[in-house]
Residue frames relative to the residue before (quaternion, step in Angstrom):
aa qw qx qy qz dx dy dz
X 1.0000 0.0000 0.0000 0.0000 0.00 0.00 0.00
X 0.3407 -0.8334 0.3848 0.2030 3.28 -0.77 1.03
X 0.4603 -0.7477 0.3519 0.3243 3.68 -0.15 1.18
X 0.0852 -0.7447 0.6241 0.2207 3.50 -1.18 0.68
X 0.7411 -0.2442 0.4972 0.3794 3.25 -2.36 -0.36
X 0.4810 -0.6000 0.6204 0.1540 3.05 -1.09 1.64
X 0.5864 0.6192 -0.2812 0.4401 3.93 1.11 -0.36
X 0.7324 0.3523 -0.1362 0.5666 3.17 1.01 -1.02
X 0.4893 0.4751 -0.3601 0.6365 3.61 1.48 0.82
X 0.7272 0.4309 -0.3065 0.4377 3.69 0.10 -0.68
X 0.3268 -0.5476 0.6135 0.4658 3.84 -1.27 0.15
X 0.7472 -0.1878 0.4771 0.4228 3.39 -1.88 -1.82
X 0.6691 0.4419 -0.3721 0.4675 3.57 1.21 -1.01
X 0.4779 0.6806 -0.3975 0.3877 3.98 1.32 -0.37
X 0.8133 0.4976 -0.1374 0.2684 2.52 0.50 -2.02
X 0.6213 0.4558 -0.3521 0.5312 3.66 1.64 -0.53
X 0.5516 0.6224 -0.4163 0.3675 3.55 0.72 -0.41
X 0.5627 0.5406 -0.1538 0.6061 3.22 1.58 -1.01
X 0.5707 0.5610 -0.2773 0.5316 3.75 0.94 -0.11
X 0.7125 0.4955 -0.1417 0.4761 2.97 0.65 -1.42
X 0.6916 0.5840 -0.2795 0.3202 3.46 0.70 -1.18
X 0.6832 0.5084 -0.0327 0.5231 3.11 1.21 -1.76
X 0.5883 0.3958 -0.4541 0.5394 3.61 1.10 0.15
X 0.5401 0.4905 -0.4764 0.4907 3.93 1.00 -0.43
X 0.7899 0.4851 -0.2031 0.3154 3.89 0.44 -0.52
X 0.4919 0.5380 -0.3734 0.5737 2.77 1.33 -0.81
X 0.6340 0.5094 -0.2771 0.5116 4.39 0.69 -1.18
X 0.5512 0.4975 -0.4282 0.5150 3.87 1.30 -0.91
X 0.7587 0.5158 -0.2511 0.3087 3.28 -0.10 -1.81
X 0.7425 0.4352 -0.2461 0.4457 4.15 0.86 -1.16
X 0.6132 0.4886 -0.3732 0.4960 3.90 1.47 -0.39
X 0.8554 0.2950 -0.0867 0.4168 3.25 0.30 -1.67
X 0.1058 -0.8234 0.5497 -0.0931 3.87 -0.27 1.48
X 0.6922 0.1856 -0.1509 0.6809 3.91 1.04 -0.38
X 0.8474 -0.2715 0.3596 0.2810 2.74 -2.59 0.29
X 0.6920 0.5856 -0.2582 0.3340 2.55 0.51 -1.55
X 0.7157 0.5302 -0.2008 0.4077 3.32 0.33 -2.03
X 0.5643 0.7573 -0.1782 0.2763 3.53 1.61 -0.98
X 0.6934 0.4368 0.0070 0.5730 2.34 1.11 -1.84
X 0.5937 0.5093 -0.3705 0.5009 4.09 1.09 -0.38
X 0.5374 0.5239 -0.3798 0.5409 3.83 0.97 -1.10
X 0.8975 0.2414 -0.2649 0.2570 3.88 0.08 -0.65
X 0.6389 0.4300 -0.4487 0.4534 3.03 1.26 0.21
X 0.4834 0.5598 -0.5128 0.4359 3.79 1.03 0.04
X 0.6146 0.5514 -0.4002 0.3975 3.61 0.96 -0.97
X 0.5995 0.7064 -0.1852 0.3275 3.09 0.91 -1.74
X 0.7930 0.1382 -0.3055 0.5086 3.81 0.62 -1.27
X 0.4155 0.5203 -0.6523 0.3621 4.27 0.87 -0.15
X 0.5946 0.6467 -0.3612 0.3126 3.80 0.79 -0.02
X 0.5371 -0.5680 0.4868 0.3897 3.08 1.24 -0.92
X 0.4676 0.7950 -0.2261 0.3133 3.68 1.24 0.11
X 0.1204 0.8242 -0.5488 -0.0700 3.69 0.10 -0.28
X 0.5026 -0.5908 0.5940 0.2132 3.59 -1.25 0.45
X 0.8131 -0.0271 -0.2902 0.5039 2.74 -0.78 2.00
X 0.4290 0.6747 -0.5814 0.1508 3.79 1.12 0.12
X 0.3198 -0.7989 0.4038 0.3104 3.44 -1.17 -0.14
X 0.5123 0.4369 -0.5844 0.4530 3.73 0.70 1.06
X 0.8471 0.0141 0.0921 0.5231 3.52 1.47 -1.06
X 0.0011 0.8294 -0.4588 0.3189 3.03 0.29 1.71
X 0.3018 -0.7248 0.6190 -0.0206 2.89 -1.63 0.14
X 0.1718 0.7543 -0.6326 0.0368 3.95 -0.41 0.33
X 0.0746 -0.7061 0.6981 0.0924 3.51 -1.76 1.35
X 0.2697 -0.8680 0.4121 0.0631 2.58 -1.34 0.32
X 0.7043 -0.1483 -0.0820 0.6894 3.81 0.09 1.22
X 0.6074 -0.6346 0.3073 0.3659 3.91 1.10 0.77
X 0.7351 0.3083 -0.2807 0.5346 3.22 1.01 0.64
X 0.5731 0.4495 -0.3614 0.5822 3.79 0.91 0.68
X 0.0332 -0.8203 0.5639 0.0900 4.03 -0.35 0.64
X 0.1104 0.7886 -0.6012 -0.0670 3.54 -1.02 0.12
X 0.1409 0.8317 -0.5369 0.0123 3.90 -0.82 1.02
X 0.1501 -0.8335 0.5308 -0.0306 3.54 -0.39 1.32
X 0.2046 -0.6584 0.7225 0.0506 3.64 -1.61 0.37
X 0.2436 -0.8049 0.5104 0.1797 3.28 -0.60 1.15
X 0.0033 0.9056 -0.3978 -0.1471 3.96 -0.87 0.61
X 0.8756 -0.3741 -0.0288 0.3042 2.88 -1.50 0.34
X 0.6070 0.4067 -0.2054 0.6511 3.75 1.85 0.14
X 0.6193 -0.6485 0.3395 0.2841 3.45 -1.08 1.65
X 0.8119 -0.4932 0.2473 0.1907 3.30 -1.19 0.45
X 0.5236 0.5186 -0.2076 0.6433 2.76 2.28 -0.90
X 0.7783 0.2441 -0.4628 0.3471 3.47 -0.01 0.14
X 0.9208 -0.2042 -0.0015 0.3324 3.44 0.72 1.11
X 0.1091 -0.6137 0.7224 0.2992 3.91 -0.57 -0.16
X 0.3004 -0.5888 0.7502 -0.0146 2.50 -2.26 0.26
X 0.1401 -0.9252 0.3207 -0.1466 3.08 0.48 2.28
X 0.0576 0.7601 -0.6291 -0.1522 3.60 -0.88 0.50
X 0.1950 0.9179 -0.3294 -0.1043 3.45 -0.78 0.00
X 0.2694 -0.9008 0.3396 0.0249 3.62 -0.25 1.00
X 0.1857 -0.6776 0.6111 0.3646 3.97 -0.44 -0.34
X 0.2310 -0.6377 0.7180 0.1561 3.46 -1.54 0.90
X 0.4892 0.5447 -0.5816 0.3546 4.04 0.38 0.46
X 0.1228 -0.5820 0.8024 0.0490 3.78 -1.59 0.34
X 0.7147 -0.3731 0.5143 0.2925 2.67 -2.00 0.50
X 0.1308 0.7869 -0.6009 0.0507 3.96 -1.30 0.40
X 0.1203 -0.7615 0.5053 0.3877 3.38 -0.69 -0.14
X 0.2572 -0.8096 0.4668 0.2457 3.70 -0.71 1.13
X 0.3958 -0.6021 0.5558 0.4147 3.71 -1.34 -0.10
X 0.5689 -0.6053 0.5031 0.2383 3.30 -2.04 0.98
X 0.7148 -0.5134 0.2905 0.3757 2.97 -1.30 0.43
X 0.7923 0.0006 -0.2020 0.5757 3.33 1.05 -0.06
X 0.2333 -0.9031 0.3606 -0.0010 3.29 0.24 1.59
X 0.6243 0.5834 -0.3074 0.4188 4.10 1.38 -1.33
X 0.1138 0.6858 -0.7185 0.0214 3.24 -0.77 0.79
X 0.2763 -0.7351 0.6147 0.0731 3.05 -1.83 -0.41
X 0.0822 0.7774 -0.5643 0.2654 3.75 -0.17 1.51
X 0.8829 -0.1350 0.0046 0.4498 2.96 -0.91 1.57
X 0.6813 -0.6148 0.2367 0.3192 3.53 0.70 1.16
X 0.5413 0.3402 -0.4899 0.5926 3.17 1.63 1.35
X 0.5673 -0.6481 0.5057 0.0501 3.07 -2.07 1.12
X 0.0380 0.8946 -0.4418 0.0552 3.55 0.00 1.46
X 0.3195 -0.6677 0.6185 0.2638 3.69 -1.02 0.56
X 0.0565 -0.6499 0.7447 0.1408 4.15 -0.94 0.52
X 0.2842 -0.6888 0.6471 -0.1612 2.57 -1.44 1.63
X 0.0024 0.8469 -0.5180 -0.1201 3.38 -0.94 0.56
X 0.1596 -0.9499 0.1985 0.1813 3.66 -0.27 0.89
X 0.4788 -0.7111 0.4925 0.1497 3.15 -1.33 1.22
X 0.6898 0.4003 -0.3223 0.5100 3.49 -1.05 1.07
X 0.3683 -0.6745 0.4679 0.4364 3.46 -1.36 0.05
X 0.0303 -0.7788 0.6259 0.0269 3.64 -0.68 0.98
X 0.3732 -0.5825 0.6096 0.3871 3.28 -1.89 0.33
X 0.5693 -0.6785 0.3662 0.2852 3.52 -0.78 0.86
X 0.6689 0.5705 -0.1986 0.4331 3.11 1.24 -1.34
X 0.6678 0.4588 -0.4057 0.4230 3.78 0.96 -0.30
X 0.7863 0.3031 -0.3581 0.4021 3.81 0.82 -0.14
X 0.3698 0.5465 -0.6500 0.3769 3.60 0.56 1.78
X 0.8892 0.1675 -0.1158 0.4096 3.01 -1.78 0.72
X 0.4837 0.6523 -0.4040 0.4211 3.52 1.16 1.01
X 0.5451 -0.5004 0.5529 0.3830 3.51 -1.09 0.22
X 0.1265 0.7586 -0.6390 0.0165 3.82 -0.70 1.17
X 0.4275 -0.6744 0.5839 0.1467 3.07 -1.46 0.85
X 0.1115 -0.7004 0.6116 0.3506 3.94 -1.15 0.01
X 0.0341 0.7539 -0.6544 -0.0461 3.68 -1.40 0.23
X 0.3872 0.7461 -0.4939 0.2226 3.41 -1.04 1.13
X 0.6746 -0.4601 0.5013 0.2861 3.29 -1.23 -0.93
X 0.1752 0.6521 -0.7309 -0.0995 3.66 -1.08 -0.04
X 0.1889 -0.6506 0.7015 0.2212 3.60 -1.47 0.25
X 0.2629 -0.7944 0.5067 0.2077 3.69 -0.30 0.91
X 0.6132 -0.4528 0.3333 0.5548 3.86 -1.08 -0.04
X 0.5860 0.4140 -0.3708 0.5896 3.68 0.20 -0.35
X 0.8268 -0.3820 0.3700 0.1834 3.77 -0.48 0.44
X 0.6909 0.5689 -0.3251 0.3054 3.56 0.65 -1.54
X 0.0497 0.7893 -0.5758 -0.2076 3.15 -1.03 -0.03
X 0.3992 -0.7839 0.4726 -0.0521 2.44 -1.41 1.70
X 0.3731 -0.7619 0.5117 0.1359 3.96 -0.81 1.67
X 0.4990 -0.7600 0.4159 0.0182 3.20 -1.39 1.18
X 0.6378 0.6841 -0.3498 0.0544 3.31 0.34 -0.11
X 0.1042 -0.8312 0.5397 -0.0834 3.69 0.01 1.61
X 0.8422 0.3321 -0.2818 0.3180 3.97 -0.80 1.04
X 0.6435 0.5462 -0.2178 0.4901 3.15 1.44 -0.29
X 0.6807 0.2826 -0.4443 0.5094 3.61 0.44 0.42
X 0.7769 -0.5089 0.2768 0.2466 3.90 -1.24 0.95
X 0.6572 0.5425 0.0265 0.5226 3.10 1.85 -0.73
X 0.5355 0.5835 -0.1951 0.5786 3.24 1.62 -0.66
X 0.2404 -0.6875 0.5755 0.3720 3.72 -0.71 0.25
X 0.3206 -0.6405 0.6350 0.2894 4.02 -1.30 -0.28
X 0.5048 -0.6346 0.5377 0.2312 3.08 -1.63 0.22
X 0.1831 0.7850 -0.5874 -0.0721 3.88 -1.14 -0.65
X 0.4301 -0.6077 0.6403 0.1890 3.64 -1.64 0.67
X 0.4512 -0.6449 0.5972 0.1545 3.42 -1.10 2.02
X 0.3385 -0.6010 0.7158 0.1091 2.45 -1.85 1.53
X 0.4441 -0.3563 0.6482 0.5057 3.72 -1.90 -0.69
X 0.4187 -0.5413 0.6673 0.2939 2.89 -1.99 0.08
X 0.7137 -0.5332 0.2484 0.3804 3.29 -1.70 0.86
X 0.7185 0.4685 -0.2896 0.4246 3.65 0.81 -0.96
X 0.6518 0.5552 -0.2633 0.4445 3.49 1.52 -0.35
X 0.7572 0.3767 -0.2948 0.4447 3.87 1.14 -0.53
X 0.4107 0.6175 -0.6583 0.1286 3.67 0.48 -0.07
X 0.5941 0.6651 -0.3318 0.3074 3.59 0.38 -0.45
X 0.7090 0.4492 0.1419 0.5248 2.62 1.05 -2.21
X 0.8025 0.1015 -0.2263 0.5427 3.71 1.10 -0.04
X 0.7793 0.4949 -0.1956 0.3309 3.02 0.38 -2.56
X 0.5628 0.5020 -0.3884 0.5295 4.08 1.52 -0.32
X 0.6709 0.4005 -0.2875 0.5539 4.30 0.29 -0.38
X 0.7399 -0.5205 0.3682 0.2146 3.31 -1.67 0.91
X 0.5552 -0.5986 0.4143 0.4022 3.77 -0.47 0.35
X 0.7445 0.3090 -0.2677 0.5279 3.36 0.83 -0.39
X 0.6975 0.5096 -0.3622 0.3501 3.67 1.02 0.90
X 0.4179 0.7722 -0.2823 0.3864 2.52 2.25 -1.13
X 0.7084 0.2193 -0.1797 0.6464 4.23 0.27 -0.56
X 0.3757 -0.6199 0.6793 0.1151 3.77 -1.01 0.91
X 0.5122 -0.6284 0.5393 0.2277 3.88 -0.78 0.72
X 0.7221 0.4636 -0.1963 0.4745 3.47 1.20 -1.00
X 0.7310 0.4589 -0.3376 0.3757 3.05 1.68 -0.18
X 0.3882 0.8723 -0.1728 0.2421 3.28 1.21 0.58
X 0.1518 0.8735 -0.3103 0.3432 2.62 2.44 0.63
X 0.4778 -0.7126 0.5093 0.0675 3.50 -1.06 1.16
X 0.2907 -0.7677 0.4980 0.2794 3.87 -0.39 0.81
X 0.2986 -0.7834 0.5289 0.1321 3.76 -0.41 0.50
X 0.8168 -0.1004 0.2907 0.4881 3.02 0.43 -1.61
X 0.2212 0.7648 -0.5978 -0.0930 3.61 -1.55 -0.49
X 0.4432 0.4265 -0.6408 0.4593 3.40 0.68 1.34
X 0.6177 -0.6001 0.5032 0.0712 2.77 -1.78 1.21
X 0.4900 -0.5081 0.5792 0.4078 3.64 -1.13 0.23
X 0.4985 -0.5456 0.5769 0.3477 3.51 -1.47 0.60
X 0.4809 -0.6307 0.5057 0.3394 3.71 -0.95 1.13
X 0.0870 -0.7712 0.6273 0.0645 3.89 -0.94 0.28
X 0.7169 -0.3732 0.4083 0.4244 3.49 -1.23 -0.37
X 0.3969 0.6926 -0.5337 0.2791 3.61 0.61 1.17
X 0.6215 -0.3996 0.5329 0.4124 3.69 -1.52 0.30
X 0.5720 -0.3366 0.4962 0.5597 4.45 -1.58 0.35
X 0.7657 0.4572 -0.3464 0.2909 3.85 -0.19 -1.42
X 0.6285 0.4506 -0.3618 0.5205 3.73 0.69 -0.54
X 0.6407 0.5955 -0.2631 0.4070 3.79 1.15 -0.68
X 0.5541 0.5735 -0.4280 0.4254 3.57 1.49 -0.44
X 0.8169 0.3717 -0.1765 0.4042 3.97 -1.57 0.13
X 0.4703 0.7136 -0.4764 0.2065 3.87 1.11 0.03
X 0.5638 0.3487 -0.6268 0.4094 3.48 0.29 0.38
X 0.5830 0.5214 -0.4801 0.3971 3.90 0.67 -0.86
X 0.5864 0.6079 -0.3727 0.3843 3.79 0.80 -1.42
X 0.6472 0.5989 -0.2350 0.4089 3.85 1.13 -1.42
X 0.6232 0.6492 -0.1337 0.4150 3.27 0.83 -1.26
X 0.7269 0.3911 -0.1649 0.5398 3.09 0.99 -1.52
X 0.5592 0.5161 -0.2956 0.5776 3.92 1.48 -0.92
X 0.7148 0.4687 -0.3244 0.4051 3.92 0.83 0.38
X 0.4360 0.6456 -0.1893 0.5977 3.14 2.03 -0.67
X 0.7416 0.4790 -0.1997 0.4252 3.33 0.66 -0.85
X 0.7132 0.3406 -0.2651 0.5523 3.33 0.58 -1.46
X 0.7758 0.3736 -0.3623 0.3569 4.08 0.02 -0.77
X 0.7423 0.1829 -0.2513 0.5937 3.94 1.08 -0.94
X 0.7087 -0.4709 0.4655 0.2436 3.49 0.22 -0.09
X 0.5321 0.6142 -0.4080 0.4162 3.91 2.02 -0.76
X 0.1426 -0.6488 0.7258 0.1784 2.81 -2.06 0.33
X 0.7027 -0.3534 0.2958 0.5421 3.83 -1.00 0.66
X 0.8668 0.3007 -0.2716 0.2906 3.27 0.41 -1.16
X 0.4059 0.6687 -0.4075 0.4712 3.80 1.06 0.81
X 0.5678 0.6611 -0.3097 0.3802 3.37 1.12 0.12
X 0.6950 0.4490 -0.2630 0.4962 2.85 1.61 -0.85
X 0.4954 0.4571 -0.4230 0.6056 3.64 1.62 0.17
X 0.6979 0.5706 -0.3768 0.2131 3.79 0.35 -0.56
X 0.2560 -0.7431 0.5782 0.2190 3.83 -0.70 0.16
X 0.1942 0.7802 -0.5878 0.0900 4.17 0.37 0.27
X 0.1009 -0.6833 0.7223 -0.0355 3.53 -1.51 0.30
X 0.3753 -0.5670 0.7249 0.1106 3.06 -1.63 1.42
X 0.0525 0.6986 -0.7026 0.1249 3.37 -1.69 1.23
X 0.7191 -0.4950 0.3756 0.3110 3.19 -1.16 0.63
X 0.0606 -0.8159 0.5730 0.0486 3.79 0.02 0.61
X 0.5375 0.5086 -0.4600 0.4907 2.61 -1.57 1.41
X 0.5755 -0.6797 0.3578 0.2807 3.51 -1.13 1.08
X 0.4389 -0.4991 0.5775 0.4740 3.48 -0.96 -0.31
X 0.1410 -0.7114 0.6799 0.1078 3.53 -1.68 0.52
X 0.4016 -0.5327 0.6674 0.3310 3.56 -1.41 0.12
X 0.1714 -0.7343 0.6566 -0.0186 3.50 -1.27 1.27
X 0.6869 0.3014 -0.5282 0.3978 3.12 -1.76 1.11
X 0.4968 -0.5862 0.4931 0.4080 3.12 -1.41 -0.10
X 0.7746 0.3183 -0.4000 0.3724 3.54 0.60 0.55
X 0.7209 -0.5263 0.2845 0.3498 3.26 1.63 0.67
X 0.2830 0.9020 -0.2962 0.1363 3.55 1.34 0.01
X 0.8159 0.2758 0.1522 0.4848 2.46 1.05 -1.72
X 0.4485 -0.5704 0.6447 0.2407 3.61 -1.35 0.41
X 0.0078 -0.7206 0.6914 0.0514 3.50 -0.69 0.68
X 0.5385 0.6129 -0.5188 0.2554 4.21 -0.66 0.35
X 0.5542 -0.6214 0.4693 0.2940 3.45 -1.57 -0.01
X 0.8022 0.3000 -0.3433 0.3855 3.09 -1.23 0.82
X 0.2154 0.7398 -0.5635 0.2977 3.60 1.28 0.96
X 0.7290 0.2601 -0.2911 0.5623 4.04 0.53 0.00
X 0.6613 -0.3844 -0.6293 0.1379 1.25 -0.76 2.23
X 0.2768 0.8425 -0.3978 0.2352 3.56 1.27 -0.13
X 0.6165 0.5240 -0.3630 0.4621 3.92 1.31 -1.33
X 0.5968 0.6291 -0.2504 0.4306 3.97 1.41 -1.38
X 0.6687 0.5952 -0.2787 0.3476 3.38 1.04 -1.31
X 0.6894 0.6388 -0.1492 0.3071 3.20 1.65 -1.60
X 0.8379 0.2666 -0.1449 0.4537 2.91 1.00 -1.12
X 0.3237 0.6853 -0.4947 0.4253 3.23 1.59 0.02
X 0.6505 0.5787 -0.2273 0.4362 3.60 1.05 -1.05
X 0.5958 0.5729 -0.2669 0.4956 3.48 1.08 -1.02
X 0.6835 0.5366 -0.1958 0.4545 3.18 0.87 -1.40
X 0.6100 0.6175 -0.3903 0.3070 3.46 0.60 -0.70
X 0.5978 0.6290 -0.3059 0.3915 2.87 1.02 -2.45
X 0.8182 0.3177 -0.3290 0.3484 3.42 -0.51 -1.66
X 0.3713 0.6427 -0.6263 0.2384 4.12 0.61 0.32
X 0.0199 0.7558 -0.6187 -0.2134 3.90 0.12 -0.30
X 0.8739 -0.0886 0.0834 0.4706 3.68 0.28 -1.04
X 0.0835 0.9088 -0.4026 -0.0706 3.24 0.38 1.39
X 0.6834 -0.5060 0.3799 0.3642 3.78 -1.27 0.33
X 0.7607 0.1122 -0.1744 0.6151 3.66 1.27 -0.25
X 0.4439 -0.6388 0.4309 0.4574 3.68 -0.82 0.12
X 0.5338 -0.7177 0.4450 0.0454 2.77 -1.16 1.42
X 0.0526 -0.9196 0.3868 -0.0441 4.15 -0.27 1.00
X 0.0952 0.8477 -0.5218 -0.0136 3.65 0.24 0.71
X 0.0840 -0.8871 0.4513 -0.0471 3.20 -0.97 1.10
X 0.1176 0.9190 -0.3761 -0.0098 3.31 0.29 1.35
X 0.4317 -0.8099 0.3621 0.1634 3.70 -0.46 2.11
X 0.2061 -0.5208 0.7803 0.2781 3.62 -1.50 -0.30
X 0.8294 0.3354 -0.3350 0.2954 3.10 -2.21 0.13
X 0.4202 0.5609 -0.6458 0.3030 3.95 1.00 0.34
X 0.6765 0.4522 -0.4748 0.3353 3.63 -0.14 -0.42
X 0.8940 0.1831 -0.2267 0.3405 3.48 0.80 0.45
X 0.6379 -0.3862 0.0372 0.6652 2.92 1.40 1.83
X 0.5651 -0.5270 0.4427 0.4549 4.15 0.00 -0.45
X 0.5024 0.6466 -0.5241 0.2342 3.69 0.82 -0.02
X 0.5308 0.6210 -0.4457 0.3660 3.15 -1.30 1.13
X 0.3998 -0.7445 0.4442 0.2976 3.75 -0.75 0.57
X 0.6475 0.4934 -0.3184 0.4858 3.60 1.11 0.86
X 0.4803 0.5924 -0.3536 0.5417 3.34 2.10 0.06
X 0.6105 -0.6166 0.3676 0.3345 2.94 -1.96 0.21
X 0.4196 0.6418 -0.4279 0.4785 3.74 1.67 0.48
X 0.7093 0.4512 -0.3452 0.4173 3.74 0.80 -0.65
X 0.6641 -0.5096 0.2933 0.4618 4.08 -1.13 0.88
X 0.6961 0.5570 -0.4371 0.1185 3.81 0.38 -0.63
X 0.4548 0.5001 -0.5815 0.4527 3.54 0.69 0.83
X 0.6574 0.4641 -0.3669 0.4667 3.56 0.68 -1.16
X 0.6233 0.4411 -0.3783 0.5233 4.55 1.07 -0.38
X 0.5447 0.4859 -0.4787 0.4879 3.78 0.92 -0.66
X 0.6452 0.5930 -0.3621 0.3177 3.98 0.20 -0.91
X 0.7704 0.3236 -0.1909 0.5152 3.25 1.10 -1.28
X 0.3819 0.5602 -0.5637 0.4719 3.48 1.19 0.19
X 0.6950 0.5765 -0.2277 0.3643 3.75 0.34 -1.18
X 0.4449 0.7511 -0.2922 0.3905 3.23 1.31 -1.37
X 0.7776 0.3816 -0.0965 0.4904 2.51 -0.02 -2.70
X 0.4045 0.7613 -0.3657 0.3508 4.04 0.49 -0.35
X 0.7610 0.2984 -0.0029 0.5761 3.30 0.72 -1.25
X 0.4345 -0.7016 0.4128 0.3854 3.41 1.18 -0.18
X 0.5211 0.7164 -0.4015 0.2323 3.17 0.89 1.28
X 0.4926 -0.7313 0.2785 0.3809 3.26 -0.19 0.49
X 0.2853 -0.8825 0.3325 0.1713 3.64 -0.25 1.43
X 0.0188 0.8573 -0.4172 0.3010 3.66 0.41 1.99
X 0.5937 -0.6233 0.3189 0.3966 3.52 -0.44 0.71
X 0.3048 0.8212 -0.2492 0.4131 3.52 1.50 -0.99
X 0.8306 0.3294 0.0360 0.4476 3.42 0.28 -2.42
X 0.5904 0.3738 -0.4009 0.5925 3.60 1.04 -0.75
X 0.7517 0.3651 -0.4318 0.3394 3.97 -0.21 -0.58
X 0.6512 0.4779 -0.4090 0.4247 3.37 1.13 0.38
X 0.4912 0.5678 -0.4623 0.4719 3.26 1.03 -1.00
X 0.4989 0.7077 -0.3129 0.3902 3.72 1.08 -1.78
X 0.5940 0.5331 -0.4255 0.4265 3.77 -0.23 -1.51
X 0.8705 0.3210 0.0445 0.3705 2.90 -0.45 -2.37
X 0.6409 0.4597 -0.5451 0.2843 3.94 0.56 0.68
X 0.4797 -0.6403 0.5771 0.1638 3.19 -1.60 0.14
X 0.2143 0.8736 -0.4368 -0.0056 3.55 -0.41 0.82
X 0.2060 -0.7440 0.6195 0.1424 3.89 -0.90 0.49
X 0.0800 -0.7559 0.6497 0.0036 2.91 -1.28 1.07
X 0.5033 -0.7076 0.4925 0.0585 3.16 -1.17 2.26
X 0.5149 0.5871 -0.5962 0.1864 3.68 -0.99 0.65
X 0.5610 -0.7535 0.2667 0.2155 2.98 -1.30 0.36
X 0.2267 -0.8449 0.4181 0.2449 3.76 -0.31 0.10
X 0.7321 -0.4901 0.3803 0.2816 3.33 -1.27 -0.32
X 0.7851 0.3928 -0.0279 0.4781 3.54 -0.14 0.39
């Protein structure tokens, strides 16, 4: 059977609904750029719902702020099954090391190491954004977000110029042509104002500046970095692309586009025939390792949390049954 256009299936009242939808995402996709941020968008959604964390018809449970789970219990016991969706809300990024400011030739550089499989060559000479954390020495912790309002400045990682790399790139394999190590973030290049200081106090002043900006607006010192978790992304909204709007152009659509509507999907469950389990991971972009992936026990502890829910006792026994009888879909995206 020859496949048709999902277009040439839908009326006009579809086709706005479909309008409508893709303007909520397109507003998902340009705010929320990490786990983290991921995992905050759904549980804010989650309690204007009526939700609470850890409730037990309708709940919710995170985990170390970067592992989500949200469930509806239904209308058949626990043993005859869940009813599973599940997605990763990580993307490719390139994070900063633990001690990241340097300073070369009288520019100011974050080193960055990157996480995920990326093509190297697509994050030079780009508008980059920072998002993250710091935990300061006192405890606080302190949100990131630097490039994304019109007013803000962005970041990016020098390219060569064309007449300057044939040597240096356009001769070496695509996957050599950028060095991994060279992936250092520009920061800065105003200097500290010289003062009353010995040559040796005089050395590093644009880094010295940089760091004297870090301070006054977030409050960091050099040393908070090594508490801090931040990530370069692509800055900048999402956009609809083509000239008829087709498409979603933005970053973090793998697996993020799965994550969304898995979510959508949930909401409208009101009263389902099995209990109902959405599970959105961290760490797929780098095999599942990690105690927030889907390789680490906390789906197999979320079960026996449930278990014990129902007033069951939460034994191996009960999970390989619950196990038998579930049903599960796994969200990512594909090619094509």
């Amino acid at each position: 059977m020859e496949p048709k256009h999902v277009y040439d299936l839908i009326g006009e009242k579809e086709k706005k609904e479909i309008d409508k939808f893709t303007e909520a995402y397109v507003e998902f996709l340009s705010t929320v750029k990490t786990e983290r941020e991921s995992v905050e968008f759904f549980c804010e959604a989650l309690r204007k719902e009526g939700f609470q964390e850890g409730g037990q018809r309708e709940g919710f449970f995170v985990y170390k702020n970067k592992f989500l789970a949200c469930w509806r219990r239904g209308q058949k016991t626990l043993k005859e099954g869940l009813r599973i969706i599940v997605s990763h809300i990580d993307t490719p990024r390139l994070d900063l090391k633990l001690h990241p400011l340097f300073e070369d030739m009288e520019l100011a550089y974050f080193k960055t190491h990157y996480y995920g499989g990326i093509k190297k060559y697509h994050w030079v000479a780009m508008p980059l954004a920072l998002h993250g954390v710091v935990v300061k020495k006192d405890g606080t912790l302190v949100k990131i977000v630097i490039g994304e309002k019109e007013d803000e400045p962005v970041f990016t990682i020098c390219d060569l110029l064309p007449h300057l790399a044939r040597k240096k790139q356009e001769e070496k394999k695509l996957a050599e042509a950028i060095p991994a190590e060279n992936l250092n973030i520009l920061v800065g290049g105003i200097p500290l104002e010289k003062g009353a200081k010995t040559k040796k106090e005089e050395k590093e002043r644009v880094k010295k500046r940089i760091l004297q900006l870090l301070e006054e607006r977030y409050g960091i010192k050099e040393e908070d970095f090594v508490s801090a978790e931040i990530s370069a992304v692509p800055a900048g909204r999402a956009r609809l692309l083509g000239l008829d709007s087709a498409f979603v152009g933005g970053y973090g659509q793998d697996d993020r586009i799965c994550a969304y509507t898995s979510f959508q999907a949930f909401k409208e469950i009101a009263n389902p025939l099995y209990t109902t389990l959405v599970l959105f991971m961290d760490r797929e972009e780098i095999g599942s390792e990690g105690n927030t992936s889907a390789k680490s026990r906390i789906f197999e502890n979320l079960v026996y949390q449930l278990l014990k829910g129902e007033g069951l006792s939460p034994t191996p026994d009960h999970f390989f049954e619950v196990m038998h009888h579930t049903k599960a879909l796994s969200a990512d995206v594909t090619a094509g």
